[in-house]
C-alpha positions as CSV (number, residue, x, y, z in Angstrom):
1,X,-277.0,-151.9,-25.9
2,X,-279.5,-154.7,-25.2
3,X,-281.4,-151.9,-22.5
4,X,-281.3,-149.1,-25.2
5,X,-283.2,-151.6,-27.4
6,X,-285.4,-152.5,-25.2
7,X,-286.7,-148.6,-24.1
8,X,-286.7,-148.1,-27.7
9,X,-289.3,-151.0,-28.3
10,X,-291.1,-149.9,-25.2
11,X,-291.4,-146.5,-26.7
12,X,-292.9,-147.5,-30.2
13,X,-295.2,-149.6,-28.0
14,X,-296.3,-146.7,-26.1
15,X,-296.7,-144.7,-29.8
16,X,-298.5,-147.0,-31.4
17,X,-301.0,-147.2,-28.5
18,X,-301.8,-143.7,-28.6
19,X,-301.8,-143.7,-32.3
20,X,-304.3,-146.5,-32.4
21,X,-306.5,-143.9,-29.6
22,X,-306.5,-141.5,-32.2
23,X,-304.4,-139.1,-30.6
24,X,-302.1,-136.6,-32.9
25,X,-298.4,-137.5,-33.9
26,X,-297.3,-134.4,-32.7
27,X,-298.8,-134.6,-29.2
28,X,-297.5,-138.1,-29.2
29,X,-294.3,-137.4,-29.7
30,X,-294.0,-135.0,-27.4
31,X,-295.3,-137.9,-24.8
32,X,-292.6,-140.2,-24.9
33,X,-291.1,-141.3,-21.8
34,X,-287.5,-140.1,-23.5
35,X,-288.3,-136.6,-23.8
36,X,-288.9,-136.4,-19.9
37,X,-286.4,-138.3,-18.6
38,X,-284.0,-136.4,-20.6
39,X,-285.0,-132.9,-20.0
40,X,-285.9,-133.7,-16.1
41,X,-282.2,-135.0,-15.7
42,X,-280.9,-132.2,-17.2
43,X,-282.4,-129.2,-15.8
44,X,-281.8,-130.9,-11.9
45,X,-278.1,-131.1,-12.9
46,X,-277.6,-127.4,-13.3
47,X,-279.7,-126.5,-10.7
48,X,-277.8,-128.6,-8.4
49,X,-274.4,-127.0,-9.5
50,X,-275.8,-123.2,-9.2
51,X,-276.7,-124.6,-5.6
52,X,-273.1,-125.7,-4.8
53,X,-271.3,-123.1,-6.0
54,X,-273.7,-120.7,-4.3
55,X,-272.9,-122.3,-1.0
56,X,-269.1,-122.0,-1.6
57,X,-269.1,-118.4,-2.8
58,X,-271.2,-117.4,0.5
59,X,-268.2,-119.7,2.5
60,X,-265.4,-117.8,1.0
61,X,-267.5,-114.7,1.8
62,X,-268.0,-115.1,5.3
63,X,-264.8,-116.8,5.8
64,X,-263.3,-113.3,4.0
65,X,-265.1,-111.1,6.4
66,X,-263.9,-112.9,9.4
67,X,-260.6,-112.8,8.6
68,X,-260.8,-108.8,7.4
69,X,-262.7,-108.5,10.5
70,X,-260.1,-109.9,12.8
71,X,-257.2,-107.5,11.4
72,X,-260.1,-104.6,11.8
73,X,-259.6,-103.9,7.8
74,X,-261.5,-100.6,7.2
75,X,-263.8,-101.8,4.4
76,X,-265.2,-104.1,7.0
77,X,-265.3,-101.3,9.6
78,X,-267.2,-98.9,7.4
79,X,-269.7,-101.6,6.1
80,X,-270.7,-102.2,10.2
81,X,-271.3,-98.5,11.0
82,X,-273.0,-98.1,7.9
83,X,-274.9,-100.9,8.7
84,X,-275.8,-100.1,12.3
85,X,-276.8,-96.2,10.8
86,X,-279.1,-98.5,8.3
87,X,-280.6,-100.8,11.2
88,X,-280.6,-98.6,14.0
89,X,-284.9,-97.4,13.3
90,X,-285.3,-101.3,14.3
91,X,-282.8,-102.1,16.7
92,X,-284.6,-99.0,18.7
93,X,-287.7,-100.6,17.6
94,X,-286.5,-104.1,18.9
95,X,-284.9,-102.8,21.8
96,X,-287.8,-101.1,23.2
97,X,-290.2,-103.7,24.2
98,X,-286.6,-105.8,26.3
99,X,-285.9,-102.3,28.0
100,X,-289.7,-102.1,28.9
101,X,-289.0,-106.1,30.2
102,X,-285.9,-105.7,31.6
103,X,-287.4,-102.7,33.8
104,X,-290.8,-104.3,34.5
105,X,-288.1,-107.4,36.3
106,X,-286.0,-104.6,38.0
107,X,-289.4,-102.6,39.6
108,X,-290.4,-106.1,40.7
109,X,-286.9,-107.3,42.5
110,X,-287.1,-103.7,43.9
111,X,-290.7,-104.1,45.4
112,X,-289.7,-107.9,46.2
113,X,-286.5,-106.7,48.3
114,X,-288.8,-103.4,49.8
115,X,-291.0,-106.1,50.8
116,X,-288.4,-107.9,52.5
117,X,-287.0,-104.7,54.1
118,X,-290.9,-103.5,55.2
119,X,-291.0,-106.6,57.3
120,X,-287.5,-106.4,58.5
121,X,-288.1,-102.8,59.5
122,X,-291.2,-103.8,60.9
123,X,-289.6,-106.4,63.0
124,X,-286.9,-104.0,64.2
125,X,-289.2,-101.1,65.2
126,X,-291.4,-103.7,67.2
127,X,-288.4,-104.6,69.2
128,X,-287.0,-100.6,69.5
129,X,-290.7,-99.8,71.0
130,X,-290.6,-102.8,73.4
131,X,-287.3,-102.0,74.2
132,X,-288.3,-98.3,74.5
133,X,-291.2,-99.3,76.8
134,X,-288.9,-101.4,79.3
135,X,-286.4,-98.4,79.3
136,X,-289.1,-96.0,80.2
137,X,-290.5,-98.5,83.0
138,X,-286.9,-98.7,84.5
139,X,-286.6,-94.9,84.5
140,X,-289.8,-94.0,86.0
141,X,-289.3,-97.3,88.5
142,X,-286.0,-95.8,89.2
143,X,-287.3,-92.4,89.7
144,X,-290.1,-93.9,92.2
145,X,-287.5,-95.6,93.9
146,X,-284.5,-92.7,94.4
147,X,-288.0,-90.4,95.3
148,X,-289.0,-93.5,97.8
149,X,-285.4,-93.6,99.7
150,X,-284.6,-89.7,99.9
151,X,-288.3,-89.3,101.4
152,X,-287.7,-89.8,105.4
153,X,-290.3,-88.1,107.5
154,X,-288.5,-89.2,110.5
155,X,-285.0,-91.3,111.8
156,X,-286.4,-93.2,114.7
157,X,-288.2,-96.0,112.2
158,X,-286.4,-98.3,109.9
159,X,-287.9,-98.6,106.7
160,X,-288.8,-101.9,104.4
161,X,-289.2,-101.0,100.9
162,X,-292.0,-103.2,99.0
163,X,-293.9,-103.5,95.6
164,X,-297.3,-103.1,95.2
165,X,-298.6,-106.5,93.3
166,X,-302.4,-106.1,93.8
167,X,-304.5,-102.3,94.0
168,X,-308.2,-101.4,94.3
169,X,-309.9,-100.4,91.5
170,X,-310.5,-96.9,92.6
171,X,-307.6,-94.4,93.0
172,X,-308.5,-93.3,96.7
173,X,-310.4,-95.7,98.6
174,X,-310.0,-99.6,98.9
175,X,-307.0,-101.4,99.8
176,X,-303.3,-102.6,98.0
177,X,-301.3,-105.4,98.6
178,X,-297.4,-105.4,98.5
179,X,-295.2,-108.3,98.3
180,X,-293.6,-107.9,102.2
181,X,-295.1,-109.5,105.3
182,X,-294.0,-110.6,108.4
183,X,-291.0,-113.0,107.5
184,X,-289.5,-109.6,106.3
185,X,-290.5,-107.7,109.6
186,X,-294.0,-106.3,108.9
187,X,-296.8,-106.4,111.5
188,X,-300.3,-105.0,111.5
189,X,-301.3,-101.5,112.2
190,X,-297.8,-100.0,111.1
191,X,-297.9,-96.8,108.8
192,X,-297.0,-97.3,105.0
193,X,-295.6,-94.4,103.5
194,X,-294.5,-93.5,99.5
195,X,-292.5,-90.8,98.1
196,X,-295.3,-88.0,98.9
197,X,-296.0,-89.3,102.6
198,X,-298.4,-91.3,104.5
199,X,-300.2,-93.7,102.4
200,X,-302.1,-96.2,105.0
201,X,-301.8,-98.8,107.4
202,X,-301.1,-102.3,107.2
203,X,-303.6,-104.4,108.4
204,X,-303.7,-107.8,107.5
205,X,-300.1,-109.2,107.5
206,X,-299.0,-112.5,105.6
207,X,-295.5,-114.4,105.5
208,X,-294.8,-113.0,102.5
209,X,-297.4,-110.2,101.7
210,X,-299.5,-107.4,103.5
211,X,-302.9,-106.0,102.9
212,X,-302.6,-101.8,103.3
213,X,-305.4,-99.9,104.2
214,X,-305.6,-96.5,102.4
215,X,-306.1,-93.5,103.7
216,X,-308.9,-93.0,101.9
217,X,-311.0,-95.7,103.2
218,X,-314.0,-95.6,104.9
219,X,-313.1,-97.2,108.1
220,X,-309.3,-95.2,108.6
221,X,-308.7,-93.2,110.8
222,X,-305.6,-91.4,111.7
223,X,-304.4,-88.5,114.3
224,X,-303.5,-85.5,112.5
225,X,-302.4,-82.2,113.1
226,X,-302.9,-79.2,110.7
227,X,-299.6,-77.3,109.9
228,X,-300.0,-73.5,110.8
229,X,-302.5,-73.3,113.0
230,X,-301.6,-76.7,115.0
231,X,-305.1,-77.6,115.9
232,X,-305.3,-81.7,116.4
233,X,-308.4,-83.5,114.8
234,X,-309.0,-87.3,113.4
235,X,-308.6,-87.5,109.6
236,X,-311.1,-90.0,108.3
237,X,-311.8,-91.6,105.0
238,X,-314.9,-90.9,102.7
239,X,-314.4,-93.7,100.2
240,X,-313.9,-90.5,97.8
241,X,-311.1,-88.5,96.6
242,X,-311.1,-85.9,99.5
243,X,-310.7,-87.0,103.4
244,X,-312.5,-84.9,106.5
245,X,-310.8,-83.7,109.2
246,X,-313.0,-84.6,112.2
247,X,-313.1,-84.0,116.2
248,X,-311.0,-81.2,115.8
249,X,-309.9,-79.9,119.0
250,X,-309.5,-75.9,119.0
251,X,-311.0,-73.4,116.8
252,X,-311.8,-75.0,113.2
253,X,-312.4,-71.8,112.0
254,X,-308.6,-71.0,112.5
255,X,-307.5,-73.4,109.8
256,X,-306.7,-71.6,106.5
257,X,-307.3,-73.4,103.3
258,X,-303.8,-74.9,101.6
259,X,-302.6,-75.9,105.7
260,X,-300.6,-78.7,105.6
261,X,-301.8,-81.7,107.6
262,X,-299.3,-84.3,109.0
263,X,-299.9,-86.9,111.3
264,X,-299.0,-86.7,115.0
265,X,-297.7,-89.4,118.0
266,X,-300.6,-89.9,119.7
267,X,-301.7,-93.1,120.0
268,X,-298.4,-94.4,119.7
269,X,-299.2,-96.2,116.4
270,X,-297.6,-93.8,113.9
271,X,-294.5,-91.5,113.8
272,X,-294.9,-87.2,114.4
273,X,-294.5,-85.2,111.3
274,X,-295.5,-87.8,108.4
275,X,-297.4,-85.5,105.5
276,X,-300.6,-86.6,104.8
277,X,-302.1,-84.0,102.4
278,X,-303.7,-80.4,102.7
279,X,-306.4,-78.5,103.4
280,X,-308.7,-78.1,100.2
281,X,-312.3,-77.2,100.7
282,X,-314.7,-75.9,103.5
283,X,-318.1,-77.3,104.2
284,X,-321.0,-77.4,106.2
285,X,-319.8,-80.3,107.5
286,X,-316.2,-79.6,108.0
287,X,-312.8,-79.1,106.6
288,X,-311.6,-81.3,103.8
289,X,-308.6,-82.8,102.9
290,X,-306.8,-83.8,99.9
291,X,-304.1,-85.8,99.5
292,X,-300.9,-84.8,97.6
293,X,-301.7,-87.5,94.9
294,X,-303.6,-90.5,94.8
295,X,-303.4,-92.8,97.0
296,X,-303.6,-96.4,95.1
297,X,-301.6,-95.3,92.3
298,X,-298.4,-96.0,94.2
299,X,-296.5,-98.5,92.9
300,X,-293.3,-99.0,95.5
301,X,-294.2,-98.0,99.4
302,X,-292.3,-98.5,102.7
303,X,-293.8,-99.7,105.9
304,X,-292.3,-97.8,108.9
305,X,-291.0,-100.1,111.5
306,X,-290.2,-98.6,115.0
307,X,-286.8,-99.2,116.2
């Protein structure tokens, strides 16, 4: 009771002040502090109850659809495919930029794993072609090698079968060196043959290695003896491709071009019946001779040792 009196006091106070301003009754009446609290308090009041019961309507709502949703009741079945039909323009238009996402990820774990493969496939071939390179060194080693034994110009020698390590750098003059010497039986001046026949001489001998002469040399010189027409001559090198048959005793003119020349006995240095090569060309200066193949290109020989 005492508060009521006391805001009705204050509010003559306050309409006496703005009466003594000058202002009109009407407007200040319509200023007093009652008239606002009232209709403030009010108006909140019933806003805040539309609010609540709002909020509990929507509730009940959504706890109604869950439960009609979890029995699969029909309305609710009909309002989601009537729904998707309404939505589906912008789930497409939603869907469309994740799709173009999801496959911009997939093209790049695909190019990130062909990556990976490349270099895997990469590594694999690397080791197929060295593989493939050793496997075509053993066959054509092998091949040299069942070539080398089957070749045996003659059974009175014994054979020691040796690698080339070292060659000259041209392919029918110069010298080799093979990886046999004298702790393995070799001594100078024997013949050195490979699969196609007489290659050279050994002439410096080593423990372990052996320097061969080639045929082909400048300073060799071997006894030959042509094939048909059995005339005997010297075969010496040129330091070229082709040897010359020299001091040849008989007719020259009786050797036919494509006559096979093999060495001979005399001397005793090197066996009868070792090929050599064959006659290729005619010149002023006499009959030339090439060999079946290069010379240095050899890469196992065997140095004839007398029994």
């Amino acid at each position: 009771m005492v508060l009521r009196c006391k805001h009705k006091e204050r509010g003559d106070a306050i309409t006496r002040f703005h009466l003594f301003l000058g202002l009109p009754l009407p407007i200040v009446l319509s200023m007093r502090p009652e008239r606002y609290s009232y209709s403030y308090s009010s108006n909140s009041t019933g806003k805040s109850l539309k609010s609540r019961l709002l909020v509990l309507a929507l509730v009940l709502f959504a706890v109604a659809l869950l439960v009609m949703t979890r029995v699969h009741h029909p309305w609710v079945i009909n309002l989601r495919t009537q729904s998707v039909d309404v939505l589906r323009p912008v789930m497409e238009a939603v869907t469309l930029p994740v799709r173009a996402i999801g496959s911009l990820m997939q093209n790049r774990a695909e190019m990130l794993n062909a990556h990976e493969e490349n270099k895997l496939l990469k590594a694999e071939n690397e080791a197929l072609r060295h593989w493939q390179s050793v496997a075509q060194a053993l066959k054509a080693e092998n091949e040299t090698l069942r070539g080398l034994a089957a070749y045996r110009p003659t059974e009175q020698v014994e054979y020691i079968t040796a690698k080339v390590i070292a060659q000259s750098p041209s392919a029918y003059s110069g010298t080799m060196i093979i990886n046999a010497g004298a702790e393995q039986g070799i001594i100078s001046l024997q013949p050195v043959v490979d699969a196609y026949g007489l290659v050279g001489r050994a002439v410096e001998v080593g423990d372990r290695t052996a320097r061969v002469l080639l045929l082909s040399d400048n300073a060799s010189r071997v006894p030959v003896i042509t094939g048909a027409s059995r005339q005997n001559a010297i075969l010496t090198g040129t330091g070229d491709e082709l040897m010359r048959l020299t001091f040849v005793v008989g007719e020259p003119q009786n050797i036919k071009l494509g006559e096979t020349v093999m060495t001979t006995s005399e001397g005793g240095l090197i066996p009868d019946s070792v090929m050599v090569g064959t006659i290729f060309r005619r010149d002023a200066s006499g009959l030339l001779v090439k060999p079946l193949r290069p010379l240095a290109r050899s890469e196992y020989v065997r140095v004839m040792v007398a029994k």
